[in-house]
C-alpha positions as CSV (number, residue, x, y, z in Angstrom):
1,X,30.2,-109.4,-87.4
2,X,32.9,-109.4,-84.8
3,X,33.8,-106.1,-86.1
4,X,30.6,-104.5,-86.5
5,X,30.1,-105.4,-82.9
6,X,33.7,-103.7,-82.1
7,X,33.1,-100.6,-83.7
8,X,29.4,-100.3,-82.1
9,X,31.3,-100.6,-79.1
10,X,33.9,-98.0,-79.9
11,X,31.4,-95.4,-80.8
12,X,29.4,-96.3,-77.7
13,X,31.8,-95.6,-75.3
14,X,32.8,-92.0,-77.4
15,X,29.7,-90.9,-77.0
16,X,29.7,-91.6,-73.8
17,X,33.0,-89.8,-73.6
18,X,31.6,-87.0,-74.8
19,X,28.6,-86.8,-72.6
20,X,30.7,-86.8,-69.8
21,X,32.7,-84.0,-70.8
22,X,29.4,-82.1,-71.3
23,X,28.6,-82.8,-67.9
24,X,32.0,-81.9,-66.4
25,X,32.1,-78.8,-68.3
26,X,28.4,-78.0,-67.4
27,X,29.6,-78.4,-63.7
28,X,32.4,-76.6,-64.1
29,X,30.4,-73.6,-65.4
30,X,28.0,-74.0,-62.9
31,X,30.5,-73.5,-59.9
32,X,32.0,-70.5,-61.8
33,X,28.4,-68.7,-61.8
34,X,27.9,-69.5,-58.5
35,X,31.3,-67.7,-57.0
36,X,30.4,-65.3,-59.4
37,X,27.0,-64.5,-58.0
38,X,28.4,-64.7,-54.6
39,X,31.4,-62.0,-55.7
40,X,28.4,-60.1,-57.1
41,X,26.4,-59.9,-53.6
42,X,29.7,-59.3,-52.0
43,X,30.5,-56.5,-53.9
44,X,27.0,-54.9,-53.5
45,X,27.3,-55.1,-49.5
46,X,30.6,-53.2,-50.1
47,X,28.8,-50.6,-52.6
48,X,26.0,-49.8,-49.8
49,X,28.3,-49.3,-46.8
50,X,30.1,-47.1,-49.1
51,X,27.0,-45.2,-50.4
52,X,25.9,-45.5,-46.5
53,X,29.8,-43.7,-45.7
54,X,29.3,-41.4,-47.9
55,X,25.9,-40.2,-46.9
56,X,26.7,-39.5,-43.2
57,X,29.9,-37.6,-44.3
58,X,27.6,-35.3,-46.5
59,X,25.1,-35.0,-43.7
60,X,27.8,-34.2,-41.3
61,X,29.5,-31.4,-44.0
62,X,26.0,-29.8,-44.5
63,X,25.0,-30.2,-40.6
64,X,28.2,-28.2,-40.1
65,X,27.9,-25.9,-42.7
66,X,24.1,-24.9,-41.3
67,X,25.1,-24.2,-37.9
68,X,28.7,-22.1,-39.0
69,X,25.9,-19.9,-41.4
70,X,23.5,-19.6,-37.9
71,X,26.7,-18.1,-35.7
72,X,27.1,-16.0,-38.8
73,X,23.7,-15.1,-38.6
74,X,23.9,-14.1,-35.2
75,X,27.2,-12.9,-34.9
76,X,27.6,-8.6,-33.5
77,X,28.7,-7.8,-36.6
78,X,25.0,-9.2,-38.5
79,X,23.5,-7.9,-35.7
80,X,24.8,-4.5,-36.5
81,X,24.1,-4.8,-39.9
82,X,20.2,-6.0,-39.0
83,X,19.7,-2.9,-36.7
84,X,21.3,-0.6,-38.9
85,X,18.7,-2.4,-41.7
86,X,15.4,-1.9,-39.5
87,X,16.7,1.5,-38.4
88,X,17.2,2.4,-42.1
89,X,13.2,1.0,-42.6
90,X,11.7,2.8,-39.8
91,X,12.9,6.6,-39.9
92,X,9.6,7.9,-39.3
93,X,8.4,6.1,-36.1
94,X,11.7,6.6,-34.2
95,X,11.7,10.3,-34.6
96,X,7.5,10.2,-33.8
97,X,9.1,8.2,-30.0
98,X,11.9,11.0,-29.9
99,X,8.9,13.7,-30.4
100,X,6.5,11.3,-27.7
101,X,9.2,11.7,-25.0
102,X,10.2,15.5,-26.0
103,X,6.2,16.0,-25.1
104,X,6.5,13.9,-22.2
105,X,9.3,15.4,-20.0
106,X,8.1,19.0,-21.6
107,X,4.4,18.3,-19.4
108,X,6.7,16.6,-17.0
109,X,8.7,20.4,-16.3
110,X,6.0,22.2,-16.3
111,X,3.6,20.6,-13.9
112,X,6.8,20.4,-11.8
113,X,7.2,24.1,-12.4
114,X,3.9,24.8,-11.7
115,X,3.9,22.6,-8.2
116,X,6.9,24.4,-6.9
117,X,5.4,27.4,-7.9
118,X,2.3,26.6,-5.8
119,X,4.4,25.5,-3.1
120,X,6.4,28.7,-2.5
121,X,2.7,30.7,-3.0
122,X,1.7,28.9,-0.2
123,X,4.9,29.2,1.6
124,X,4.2,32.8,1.4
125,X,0.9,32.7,2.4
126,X,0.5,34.2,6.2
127,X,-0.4,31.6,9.0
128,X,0.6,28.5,6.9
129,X,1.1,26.6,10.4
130,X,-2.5,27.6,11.6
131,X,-1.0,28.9,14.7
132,X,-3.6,32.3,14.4
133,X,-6.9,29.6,14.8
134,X,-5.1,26.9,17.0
135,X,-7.4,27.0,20.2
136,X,-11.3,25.6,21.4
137,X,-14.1,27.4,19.2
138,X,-17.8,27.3,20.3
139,X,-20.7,28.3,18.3
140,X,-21.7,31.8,19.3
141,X,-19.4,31.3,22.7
142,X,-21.8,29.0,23.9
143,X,-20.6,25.7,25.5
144,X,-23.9,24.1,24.9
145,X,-23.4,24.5,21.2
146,X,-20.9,21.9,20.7
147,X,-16.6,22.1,20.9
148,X,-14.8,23.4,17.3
149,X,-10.7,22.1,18.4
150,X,-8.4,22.8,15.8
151,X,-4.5,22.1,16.6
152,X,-1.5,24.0,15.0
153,X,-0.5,20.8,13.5
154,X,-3.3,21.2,11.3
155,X,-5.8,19.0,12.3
156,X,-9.5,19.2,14.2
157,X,-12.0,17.6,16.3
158,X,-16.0,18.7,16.3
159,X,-17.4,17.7,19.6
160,X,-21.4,18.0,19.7
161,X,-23.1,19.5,22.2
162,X,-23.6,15.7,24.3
163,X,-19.7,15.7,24.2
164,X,-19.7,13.1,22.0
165,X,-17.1,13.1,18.9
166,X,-19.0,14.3,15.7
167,X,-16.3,14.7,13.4
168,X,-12.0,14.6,13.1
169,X,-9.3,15.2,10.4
170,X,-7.5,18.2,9.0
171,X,-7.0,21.7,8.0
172,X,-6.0,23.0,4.7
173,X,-4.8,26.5,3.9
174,X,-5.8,26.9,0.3
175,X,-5.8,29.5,-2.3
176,X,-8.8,30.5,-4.2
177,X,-8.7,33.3,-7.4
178,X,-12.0,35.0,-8.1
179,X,-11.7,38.0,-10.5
180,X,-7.7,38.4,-10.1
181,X,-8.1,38.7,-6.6
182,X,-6.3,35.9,-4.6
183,X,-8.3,34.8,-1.2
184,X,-7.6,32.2,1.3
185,X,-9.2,30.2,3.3
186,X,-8.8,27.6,6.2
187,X,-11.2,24.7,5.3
188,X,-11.8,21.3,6.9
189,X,-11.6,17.8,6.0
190,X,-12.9,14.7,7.8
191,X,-10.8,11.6,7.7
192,X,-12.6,10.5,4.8
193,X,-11.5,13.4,2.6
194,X,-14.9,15.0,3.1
195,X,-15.4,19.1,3.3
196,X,-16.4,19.7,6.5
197,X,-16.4,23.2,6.9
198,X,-14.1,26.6,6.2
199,X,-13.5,29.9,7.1
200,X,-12.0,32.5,5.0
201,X,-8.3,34.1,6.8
202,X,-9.1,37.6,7.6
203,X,-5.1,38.2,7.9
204,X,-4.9,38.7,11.3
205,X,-2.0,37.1,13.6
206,X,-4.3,36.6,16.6
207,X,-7.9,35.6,15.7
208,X,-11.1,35.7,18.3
209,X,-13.8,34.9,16.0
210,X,-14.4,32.4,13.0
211,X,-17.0,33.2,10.3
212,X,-18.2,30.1,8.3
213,X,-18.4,30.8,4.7
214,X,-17.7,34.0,3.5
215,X,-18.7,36.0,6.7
216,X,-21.4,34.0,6.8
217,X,-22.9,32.1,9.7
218,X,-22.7,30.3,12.4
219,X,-20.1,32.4,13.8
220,X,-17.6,31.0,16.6
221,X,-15.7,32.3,19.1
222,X,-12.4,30.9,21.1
223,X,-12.2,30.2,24.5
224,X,-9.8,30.3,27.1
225,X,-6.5,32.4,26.9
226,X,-6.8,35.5,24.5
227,X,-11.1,34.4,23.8
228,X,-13.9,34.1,26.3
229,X,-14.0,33.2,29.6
230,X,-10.0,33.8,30.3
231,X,-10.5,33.8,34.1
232,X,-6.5,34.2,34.7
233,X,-6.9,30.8,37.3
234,X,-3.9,28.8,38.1
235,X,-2.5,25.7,36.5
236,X,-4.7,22.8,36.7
237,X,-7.5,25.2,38.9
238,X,-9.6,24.6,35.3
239,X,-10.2,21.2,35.9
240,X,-11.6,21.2,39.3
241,X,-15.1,20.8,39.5
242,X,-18.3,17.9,38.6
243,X,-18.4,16.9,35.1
244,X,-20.9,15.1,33.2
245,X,-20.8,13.2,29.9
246,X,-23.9,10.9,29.3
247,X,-24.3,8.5,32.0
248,X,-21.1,9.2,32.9
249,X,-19.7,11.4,35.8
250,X,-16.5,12.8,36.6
251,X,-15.4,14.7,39.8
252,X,-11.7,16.4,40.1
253,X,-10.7,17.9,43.5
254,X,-7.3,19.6,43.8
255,X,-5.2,18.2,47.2
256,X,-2.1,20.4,46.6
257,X,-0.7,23.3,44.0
258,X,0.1,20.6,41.8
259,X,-1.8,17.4,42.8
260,X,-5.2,16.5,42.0
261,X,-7.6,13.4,42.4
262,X,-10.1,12.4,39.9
263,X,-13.3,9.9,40.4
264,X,-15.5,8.9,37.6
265,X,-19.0,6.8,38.0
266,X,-20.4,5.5,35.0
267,X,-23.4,3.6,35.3
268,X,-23.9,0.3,33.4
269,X,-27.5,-0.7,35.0
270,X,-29.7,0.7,37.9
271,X,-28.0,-1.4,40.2
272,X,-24.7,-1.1,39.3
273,X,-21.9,0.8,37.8
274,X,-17.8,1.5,37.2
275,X,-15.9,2.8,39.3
276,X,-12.1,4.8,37.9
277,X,-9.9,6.2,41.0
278,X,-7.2,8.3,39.4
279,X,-4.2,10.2,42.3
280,X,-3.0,13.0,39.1
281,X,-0.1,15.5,38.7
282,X,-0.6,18.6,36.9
283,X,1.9,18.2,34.0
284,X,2.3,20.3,30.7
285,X,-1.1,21.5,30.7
286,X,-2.8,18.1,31.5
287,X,-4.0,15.9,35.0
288,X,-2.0,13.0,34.9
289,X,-1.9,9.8,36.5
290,X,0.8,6.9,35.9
291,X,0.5,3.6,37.4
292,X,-1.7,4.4,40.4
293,X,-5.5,4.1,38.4
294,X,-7.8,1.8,39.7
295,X,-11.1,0.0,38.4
296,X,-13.7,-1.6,40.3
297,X,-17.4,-3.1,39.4
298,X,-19.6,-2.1,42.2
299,X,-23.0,-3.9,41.7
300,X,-26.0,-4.1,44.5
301,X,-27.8,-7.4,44.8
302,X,-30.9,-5.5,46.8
303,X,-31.7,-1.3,47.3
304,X,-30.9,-2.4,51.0
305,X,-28.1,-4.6,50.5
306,X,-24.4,-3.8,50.7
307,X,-22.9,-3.1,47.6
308,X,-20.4,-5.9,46.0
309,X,-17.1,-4.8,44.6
310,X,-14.9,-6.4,42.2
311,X,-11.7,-5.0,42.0
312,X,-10.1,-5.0,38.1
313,X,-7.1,-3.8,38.1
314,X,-5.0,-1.1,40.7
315,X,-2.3,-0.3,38.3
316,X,-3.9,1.3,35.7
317,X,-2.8,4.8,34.0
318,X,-5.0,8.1,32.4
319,X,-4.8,11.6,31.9
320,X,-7.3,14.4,31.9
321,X,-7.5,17.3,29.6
322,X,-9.3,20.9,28.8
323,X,-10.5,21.3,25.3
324,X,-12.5,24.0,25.3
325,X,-15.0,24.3,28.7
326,X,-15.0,21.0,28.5
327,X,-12.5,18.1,29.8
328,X,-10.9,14.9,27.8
329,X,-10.3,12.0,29.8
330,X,-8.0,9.6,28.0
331,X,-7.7,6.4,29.7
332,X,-4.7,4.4,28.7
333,X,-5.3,1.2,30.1
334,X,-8.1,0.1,28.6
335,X,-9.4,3.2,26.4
336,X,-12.7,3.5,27.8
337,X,-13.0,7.3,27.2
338,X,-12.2,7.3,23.7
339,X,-13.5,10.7,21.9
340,X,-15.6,11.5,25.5
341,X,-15.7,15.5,26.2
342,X,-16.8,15.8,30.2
343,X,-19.0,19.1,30.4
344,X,-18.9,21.3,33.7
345,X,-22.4,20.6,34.9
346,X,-22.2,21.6,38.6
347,X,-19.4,23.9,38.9
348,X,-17.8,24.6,42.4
């Protein structure tokens, strides 16, 4: 009995033995898969950066490699080749631009040929400078009819009859070609560009009378020196006299050979007026005053009452004249006479 309980005993604690071993060698394998699994997870961090590395070296090698193929693209030498390319492609419309701008200078030349040409005809062309016409015209050689001034600059003023401006601008000496036979003619242009009026050139040097149209009428004549009513006075005698020029008057006596006074009324109501007071100096063909004008408002309260004056100014300037029978009186302090022609109403 004692021996069956020994050997119970003895297998007992073997089995237990080996049940411990089991567990120890269970553990033991255990703790081997673990450092395993964590040399595993380990070794995948390292894989990723690698992958990671070698990712942003590629990018960097192909970023590279894009922009050394863009500076190829646009280096002088693919430029060079590009041109020559499109030039190779488009034959047809760069010699169609060579043939545009052949055209273009060729209508360039010849309206440029064709100006000059023009321009020497006209050279040519007697009394260019409108010297032969320069002088005061009146309709018929009638001052009542209105003042024709043309200048030898080339320009004109038509006074009508009141004395009142009517039109201004300037003259053109043109050319006109009617069955091969070349004509020309002084025609006139208001400041708007407008035809005025024209008279054809006779070819004299010295002209007397002006035909409208083609001999046509009206027909005016020139006054003064070489026309009508050349009275052979002295200088500055032509301005002396009573001048009118709507409801304005104007009185010029002569004090010396070559000093004159001037007076002009011009009414602004029937009880009062303006008053200009000009001392003048006969000067390259013209009255003229510097300085010494005066202005004064005269006004009467009453028919019976004395008049009241209001002095303006006593330093004022002006200058008078002749256009025509006719005088201009330019007042250059305050430009009252602008485009005012002062007819002889009660000559002395």
């Amino acid at each position: 009995m004692k021996q069956h309980i020994t050997i119970l005993a003895l297998l007992t604690s073997l089995l237990m033995l080996t049940a411990c071993g089991r567990t120890i060698e269970n553990s033991s394998t255990a703790e081997d898969a673990a450092q395993q699994a964590t040399q595993s997870a380990s070794d995948a961090e390292n894989s990723e950066d690698t992958a990671e590395e070698t990712l942003n070296e590629t990018d960097e090698e192909t970023d590279a490699e894009t922009v050394e193929e863009a500076a190829d693209e646009t280096s002088p030498e693919a430029a060079a080749e590009t041109a020559e390319e499109t030039a190779a492609e488009t034959p047809e419309e760069t010699e169609a631009e060579k043939a545009a701008e052949t055209e273009a200078e060729t209508v360039t030349e010849t309206a440029a040929a064709q100006t000059e040409a023009a321009t020497e005809e006209m050279n040519g062309a007697p009394d260019s400078d409108f010297a032969s016409i320069a002088g005061d015209w009146y309709i018929d050689g009638d001052p009542a009819q209105g003042l024709l001034h043309l200048e030898a600059d080339g320009t004109f003023k038509s006074y009508r009859p009141e004395g009142f401006l009517e039109a201004s601008g300037e003259i053109r000496y043109e050319a006109e070609e009617i069955e091969g036979t070349t004509n020309y003619w002084y025609r006139l242009y208001d400041n708007g560009g407008e035809y005025f009026l024209g008279f054809a050139d006779d070819g004299s040097s010295v002209k007397t009378d002006l035909y409208v149209g083609n001999g046509a009428t009206p027909h005016y004549q020139k006054f003064g020196v070489g026309g009508i009513l050349d009275d052979g006075r002295g200088p500055g005698e032509e301005f002396v006299g009573t001048w009118g020029c709507g409801r304005a008057t104007l009185e010029i006596t002569q004090q010396t050979d070559t000093d004159f006074h001037a007076t002009i009324w011009w009414s602004d109501s029937a009880a009062a007026h303006v008053e200009w007071e000009y001392p003048l100096t006969y000067r390259d063909g013209k009255l003229v005053c510097t300085g010494s004008a005066s202005k004064t408002y005269v006004e009467y309260a009453s028919p019976d009452a004395e008049p009241e004056k209001t002095v303006e100014y006593t330093d004022g300037s002006g200058e008078f004249s002749m256009q025509g029978a006719g005088v201009v009186w330019n007042d250059l302090t305050e430009h009252s006479g602008n485009d005012m022609v002062f007819n002889n109403t009660l000559p002395e």
